[in-house]
N, C-alpha and C positions, 0 to 999 in steps of 0.2 A: 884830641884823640890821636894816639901815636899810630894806629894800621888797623884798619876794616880786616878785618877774614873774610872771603866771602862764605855766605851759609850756603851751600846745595842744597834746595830740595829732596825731599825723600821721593825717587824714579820708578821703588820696587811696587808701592801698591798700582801705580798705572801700568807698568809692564807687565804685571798680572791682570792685568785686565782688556789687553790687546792677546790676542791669541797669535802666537808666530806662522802659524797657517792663513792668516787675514791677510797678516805682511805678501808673505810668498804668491798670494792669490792676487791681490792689488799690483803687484809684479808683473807678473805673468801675462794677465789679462792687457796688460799698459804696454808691455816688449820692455821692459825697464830692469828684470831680472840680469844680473851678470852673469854673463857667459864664462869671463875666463878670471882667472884668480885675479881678485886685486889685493891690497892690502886695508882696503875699507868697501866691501861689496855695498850693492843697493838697498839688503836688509839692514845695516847698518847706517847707511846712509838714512833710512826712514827714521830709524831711532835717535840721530843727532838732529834731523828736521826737530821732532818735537820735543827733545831736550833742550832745543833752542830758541825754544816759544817759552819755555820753562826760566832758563837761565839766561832771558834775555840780554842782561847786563853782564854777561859774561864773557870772554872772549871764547870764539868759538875752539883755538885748540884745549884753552883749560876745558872746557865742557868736555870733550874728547876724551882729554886724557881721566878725567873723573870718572866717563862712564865708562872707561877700557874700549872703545868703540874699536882702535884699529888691530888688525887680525895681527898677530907676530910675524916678525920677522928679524932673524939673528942677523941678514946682512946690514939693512941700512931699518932699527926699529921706529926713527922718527919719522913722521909725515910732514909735508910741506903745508904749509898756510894754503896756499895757491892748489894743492892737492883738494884742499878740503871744499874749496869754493870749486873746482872744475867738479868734482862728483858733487854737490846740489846741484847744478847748471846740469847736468849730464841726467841725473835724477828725473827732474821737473816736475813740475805740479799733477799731473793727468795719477799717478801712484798715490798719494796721498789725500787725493779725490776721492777715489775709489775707497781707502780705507776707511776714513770721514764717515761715508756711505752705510759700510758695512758695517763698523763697528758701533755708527748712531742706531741702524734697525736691532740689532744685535741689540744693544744696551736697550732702547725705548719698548724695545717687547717685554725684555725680563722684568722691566722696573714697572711696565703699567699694569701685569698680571695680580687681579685682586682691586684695581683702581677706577676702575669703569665707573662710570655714571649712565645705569639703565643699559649697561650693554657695551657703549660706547665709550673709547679715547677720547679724550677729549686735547685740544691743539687752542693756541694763539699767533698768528702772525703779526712780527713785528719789526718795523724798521726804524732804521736808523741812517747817519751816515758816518762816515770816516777820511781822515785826512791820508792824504796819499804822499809818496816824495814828489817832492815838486823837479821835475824831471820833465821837457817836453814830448816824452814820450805816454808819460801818465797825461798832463792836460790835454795832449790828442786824444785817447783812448776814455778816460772818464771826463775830463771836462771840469768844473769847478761852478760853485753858488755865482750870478750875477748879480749884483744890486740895482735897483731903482737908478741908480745914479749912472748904470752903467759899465762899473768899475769889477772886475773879477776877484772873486776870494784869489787871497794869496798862497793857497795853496789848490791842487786837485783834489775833488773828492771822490765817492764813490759812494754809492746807495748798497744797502745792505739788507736784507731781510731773512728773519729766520722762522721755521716752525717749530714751536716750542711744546711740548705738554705741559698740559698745565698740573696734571697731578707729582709730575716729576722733574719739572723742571731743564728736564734732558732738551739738545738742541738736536730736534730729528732731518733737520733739511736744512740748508742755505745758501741763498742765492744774492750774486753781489754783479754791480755791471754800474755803468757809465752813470750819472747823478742827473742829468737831464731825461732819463728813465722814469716815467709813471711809476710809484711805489703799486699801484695798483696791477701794473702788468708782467711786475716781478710777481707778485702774489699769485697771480694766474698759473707762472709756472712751478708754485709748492703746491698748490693744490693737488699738485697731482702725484703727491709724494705721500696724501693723504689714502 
């Protein structure tokens, strides 16, 4: 095989489906909004985060440049690598929490309308687990499987749980935290998402 292309994903049916007023609101609410002009604000910052869930295997400037993310600028049009990773870091997770949030109740109310059973949504909770970078900052924080023998998983894990509808399949809540965590006491707190 002489050169892969990469394929992109098609962006536009999910970007219709995030309302740009979610974005701004998961902003605001977080202090995460930009204040002063940059040449890639927060809003945009949110849409490379999930472009890059998307095109994992991609570098993150091609993603960029794919999706026009950065605002113009006739003096210096290119952005730094090092640019793009200080605004995720500057971003943080607590924004795209919130979005998560809203746009799962959002979607899991439209899609369950007509779905009921007697009345009632109906939910599954389900866990899993996942491997983490083996990093001693993740085996401090999540911890990792031990064996019988002793000996620790070679990587960190993390326990995972989500509530799911069952007629839609949509993921309405989840919750993730240390592996030495009761899958039971994760559950305790979707319930109450119920």
């Amino acid at each position: 095989m002489v050169g892969k292309a990469h394929k992109h994903p098609d962006f536009s049916a999910l970007s219709q489906q995030i309302d740009p007023a979610w974005i701004a609101h998961a902003l605001a609410v977080t202090g995460k909004a930009s204040v002063r002009r940059r040449k890639l604000p927060a809003e945009q910052v949110v849409w490379l985060v999930i472009a890059l869930a998307m095109y994992r295997h991609q570098p993150i400037p091609e993603v960029v440049a794919h999706l026009d993310l950065v605002l113009p600028d006739e003096v210096n049009p290119e952005i730094a690598k090092s640019a793009l990773t200080q605004a995720r870091q500057r971003l943080g997770e607590e924004p795209l929490a919130q979005l998560f949030g809203l746009s799962a109740l959002v979607w899991d109310e439209r899609h369950q309308q007509g779905r009921s059973w007697r009345g009632l949504a109906r939910y599954a909770i389900d866990g899993s687990t996942l491997r983490t970078s083996d990093t001693p900052e993740n085996r401090q924080h999540f911890g990792a499987q031990a064996y019988a023998s002793g000996v620790a998983a070679s990587y960190p894990q993390l326990r995972l749980l989500t509530l799911t509808s069952l007629a839609t399949h949509l993921v309405r809540e989840a919750v993730f935290g240390e592996y030495a965590k009761n899958e039971m006491r994760y559950a305790r707190d979707l319930l109450q998402a119920i």
